[in-house]
C-alpha positions, 0 to 999 in steps of 0.5 A, a space after each residue: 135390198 133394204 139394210 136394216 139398221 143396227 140396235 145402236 144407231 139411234 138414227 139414220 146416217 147424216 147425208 156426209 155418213 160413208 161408214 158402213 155401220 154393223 151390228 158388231 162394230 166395236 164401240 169405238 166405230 160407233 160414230 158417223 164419219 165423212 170420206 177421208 182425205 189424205 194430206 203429206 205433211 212435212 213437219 219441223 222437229 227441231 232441234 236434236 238430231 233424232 228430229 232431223 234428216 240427214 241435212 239437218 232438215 226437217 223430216 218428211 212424216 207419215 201421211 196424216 188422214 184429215 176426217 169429220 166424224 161424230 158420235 152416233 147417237 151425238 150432234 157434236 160434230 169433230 174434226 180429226 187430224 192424225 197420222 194415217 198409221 198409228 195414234 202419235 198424233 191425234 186430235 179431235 178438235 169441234 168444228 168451230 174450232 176447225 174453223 177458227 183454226 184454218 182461219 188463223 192458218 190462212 192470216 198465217 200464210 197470208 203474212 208469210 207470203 207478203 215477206 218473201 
């Protein structure tokens, strides 16, 4: 069975590509995307009380979805950061940039763990 490409696909997928492609996606799905990964994040909104739980802790926030996609007809290639449901948080940021970040987590950690 041969799956024809649409119109606007200037090329075929990269290797990492799990997204179906269609004729009538909409303009927004017009890019290559790798396979999704799911990470629970806890992150710390202080202060305020609508920020924290009832202990006055941090409160546990929605799965975030951390995926590598790029434009399909591009070369950039991003990496996303974002709630699983909704847009709140959003970040699209380019693969240098990953790096650089998780880099920079990883001395992070890195000095954290020394001073336990």
């Amino acid at each position: 069975m041969t799956t024809l490409k649409p119109t606007w696909l200037e090329s075929a997928c990269p290797p990492w590509c799990v997204r179906q492609h269609a004729e009538d996606d909409h303009a927004e799905d017009h890019r290559h995307q790798s396979a999704e990964e799911i990470v629970p994040v806890v992150r710390g909104d202080f202060p305020g009380p609508e920020g924290s739980g009832p202990e006055g802790g941090p409160v546990v926030h929605e799965n975030w979805l951390v995926v590598g996609h790029r434009a399909a007809g591009g070369d950039s290639v991003w990496a996303h950061l974002g709630q699983e449901e909704g847009r709140q948080i959003s970040i699209d940021i380019t693969r240098d940039s990953a790096q650089r970040l998780r880099d920079a987590l990883t001395r992070c950690l890195d000095r954290l763990s020394d001073h336990r």
